[in-house]
C-alpha positions in Angstrom: 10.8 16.3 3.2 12.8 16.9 0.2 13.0 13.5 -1.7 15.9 14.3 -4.0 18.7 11.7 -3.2 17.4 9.8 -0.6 16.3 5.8 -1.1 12.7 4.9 -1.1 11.0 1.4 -1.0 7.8 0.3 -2.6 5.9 -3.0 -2.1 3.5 -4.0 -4.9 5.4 -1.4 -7.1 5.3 -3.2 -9.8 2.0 -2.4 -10.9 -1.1 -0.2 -10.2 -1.7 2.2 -7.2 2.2 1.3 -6.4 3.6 1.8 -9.6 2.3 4.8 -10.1 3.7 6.0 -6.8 7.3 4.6 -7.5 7.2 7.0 -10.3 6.5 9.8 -8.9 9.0 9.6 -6.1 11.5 9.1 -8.7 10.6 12.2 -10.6 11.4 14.1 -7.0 14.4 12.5 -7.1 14.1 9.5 -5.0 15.9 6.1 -6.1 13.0 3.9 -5.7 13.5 0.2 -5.0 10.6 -1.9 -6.2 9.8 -4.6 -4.2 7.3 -7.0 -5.6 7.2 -10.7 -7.0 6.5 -9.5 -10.8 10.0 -9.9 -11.7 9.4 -9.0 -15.5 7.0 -5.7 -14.8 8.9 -4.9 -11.6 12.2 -4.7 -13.4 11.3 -3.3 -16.4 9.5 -0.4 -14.1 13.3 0.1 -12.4 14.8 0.7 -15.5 12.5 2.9 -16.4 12.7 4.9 -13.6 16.4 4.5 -12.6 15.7 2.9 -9.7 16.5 -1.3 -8.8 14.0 -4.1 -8.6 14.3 -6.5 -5.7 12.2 -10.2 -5.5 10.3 -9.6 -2.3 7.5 -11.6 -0.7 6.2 -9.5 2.3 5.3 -12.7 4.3 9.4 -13.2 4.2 11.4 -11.2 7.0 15.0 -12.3 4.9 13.6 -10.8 1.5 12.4 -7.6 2.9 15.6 -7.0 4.6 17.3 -7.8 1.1 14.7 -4.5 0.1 15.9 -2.6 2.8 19.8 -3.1 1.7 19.5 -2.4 -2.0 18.0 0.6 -0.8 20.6 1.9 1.7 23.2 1.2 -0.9 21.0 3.6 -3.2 21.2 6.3 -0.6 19.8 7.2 2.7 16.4 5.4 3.4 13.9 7.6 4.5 10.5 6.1 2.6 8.6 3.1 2.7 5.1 2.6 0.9 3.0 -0.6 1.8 1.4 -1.4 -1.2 1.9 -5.0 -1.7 -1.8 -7.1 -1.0 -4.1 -9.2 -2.4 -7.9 -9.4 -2.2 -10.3 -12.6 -1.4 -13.9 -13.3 -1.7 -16.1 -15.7 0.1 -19.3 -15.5 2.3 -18.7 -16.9 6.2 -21.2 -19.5 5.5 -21.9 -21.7 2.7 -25.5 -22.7 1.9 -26.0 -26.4 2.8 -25.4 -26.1 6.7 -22.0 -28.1 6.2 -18.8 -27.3 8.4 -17.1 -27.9 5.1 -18.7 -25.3 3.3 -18.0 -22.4 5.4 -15.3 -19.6 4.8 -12.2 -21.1 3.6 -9.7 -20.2 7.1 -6.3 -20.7 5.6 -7.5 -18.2 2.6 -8.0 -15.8 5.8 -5.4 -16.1 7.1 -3.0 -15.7 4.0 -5.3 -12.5 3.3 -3.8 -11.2 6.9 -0.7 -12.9 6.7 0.1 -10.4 3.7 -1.9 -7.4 3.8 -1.4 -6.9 7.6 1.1 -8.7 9.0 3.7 -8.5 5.9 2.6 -4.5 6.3 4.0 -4.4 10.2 7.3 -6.7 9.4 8.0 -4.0 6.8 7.3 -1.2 8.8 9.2 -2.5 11.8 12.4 -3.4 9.8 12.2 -0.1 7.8 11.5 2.4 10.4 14.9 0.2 12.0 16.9 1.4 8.9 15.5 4.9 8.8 16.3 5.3 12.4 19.8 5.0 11.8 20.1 7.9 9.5 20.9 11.6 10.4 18.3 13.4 11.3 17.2 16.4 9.0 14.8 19.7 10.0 12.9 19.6 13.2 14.3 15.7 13.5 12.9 14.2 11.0 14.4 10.7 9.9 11.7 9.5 7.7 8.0 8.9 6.5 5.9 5.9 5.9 2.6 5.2 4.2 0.7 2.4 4.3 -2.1 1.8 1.5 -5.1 0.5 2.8 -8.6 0.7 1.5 -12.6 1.9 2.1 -13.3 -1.9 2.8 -11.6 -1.0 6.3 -14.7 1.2 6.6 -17.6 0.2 4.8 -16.8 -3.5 3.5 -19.0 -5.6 1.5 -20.3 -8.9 1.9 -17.7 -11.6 1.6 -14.8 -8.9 2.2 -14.4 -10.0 5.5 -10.7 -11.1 5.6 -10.1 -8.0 3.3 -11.7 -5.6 5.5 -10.4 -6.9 8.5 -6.7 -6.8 7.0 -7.2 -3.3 5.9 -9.1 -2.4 9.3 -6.0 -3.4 11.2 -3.8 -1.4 9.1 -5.7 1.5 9.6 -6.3 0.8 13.6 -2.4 0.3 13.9 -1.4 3.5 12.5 -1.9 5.7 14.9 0.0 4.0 17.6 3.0 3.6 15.5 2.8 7.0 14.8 2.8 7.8 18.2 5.8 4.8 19.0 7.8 6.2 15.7 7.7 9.7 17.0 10.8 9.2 19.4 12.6 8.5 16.2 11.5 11.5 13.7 9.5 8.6 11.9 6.0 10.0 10.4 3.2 7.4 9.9 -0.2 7.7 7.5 -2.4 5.4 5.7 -4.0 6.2 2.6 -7.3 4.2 1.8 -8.4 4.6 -1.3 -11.6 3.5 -2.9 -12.4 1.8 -6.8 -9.3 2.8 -8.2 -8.6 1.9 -12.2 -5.6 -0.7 -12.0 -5.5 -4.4 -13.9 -7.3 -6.2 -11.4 -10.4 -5.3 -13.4 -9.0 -6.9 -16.7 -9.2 -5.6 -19.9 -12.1 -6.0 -22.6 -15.5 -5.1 -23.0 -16.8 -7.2 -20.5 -14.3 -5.2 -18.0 -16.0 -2.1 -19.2 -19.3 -3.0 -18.9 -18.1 -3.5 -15.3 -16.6 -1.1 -14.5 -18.7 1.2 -15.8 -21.5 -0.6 -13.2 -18.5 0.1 -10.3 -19.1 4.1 -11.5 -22.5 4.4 -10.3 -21.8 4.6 -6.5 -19.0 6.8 -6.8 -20.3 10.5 -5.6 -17.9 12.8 -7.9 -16.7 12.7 -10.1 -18.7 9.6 -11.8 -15.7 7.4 -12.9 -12.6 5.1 -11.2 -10.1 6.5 -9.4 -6.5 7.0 -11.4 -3.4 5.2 -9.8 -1.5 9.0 -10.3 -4.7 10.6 -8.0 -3.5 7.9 -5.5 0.2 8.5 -5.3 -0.3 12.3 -5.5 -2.1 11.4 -2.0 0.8 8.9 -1.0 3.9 11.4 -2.0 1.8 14.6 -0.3 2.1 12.2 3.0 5.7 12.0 2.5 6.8 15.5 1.5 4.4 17.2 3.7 6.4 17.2 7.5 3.1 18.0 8.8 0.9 15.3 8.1 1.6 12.3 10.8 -0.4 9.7 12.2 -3.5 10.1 9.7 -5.5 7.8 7.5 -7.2 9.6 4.5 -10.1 8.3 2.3 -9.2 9.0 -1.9 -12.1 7.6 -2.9 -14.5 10.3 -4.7 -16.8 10.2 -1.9 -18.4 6.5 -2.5 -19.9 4.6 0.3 -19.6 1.5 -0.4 -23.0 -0.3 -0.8 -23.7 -3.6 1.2 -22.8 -5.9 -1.9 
């Protein structure tokens, strides 16, 4: 798919894996709405980039269609990239044998509510846009990619409502693929493993950490780079052949119990 012209959509493209994807698509030639909640990072990436920021929480149907929009006033929307998620920690049980102290269910469910469901309402309202548009070689109308991660595979203890989140994004690709098909729509997951973005802070104590993160990673014996990941994410896009795949970027680590 040639990207020059058309409108793409990022969630969580403010920052990290998905910033680094929104500016690659826009050096193809995509306009690249970011859609993320970091008003001040998220904007300041759009001008960068000549693309537009839009306010978006994914658990919002009315501010994802605002996304969608911006973006077929930009041009023809053929791209979406589900990056926008959050992460949560906590063991299932605590340790005094109290109902009270077990797993935290609302934090669950807001962990699912935006890294799964907020993934499908912006798939399903996307892939509605992109069916619209004329069709170009062999059909095709669009392509989306959804980030998920190796904790769909091998999570850690208290990763559950991560895993899980990530694990459905990864089980529902495939039969979206298939569903989107009828439409020229191509769908892939990439799940990529410790990747180098601000979640890990700054600092020598973020080092130190870090630099313990490195040890279980196969090769090459450091953190994954946010522009390894979106050279992944835009290969899914441009490449008319790659449909209803999930793909680990990850440097071949196995993540380790805890």
């Amino acid at each position: 798919m040639d990207l020059n012209g058309v409108s793409a959509i990022v969630t969580g493209g403010a920052s990290g894996i998905g910033a680094a994807t929104a500016r690659l698509l826009a050096s193809k030639g995509a306009k690249v709405v970011v859609a993320d909640l970091q008003e001040d990072r998220g904007t300041a990436l759009a001008t960068e980039i000549g693309g537009a920021f839009c306010r978006v929480d994914v658990t919002k149907t009315d501010e994802i269609v605002n996304a969608i929009e911006m973006a077929k006033s930009m041009g023809p929307l053929r791209v979406l990239v589900n990056s926008a998620g959050i992460g949560w920690a906590q063991r299932t049980i605590g340790k005094d044998g109290s109902y009270d102290s077990a797993a935290n269910l609302d934090a669950f469910k807001k962990v699912i509510a935006i890294n799964l469901v907020g993934t499908f309402d912006c798939i399903r309202l996307a892939a509605t846009a992109m069916s619209t548009t004329e069709p170009l070689e062999y059909g095709e109308r669009g392509a989306i990619v959804n980030i998920a991660s190796v904790a769909a595979f091998d999570g850690q203890i208290g990763q559950a409502s991560y895993s899980a989140s990530k694990g459905g994004v990864v089980g529902m690709t495939l039969p979206i693929a298939r569903d989107l098909s009828a439409s020229g729509i191509r769908v892939n997951t990439v799940a990529p493993g410790l990747i180098d973005t601000p979640i890990y802070g700054q600092g020598e104590g973020s080092e130190a950490f870090k630099a313990n993160l490195e040890k279980g990673v196969l090769f090459p014996h450091r953190l994954g780079e946010g522009t390894e990941l979106a050279s992944m994410v835009v290969e899914c896009i441009t490449n008319s052949y790659m449909n209803a795949e999930t793909i680990r970027v990850d440097g071949g680590i196995r993540m380790p119990p805890k």
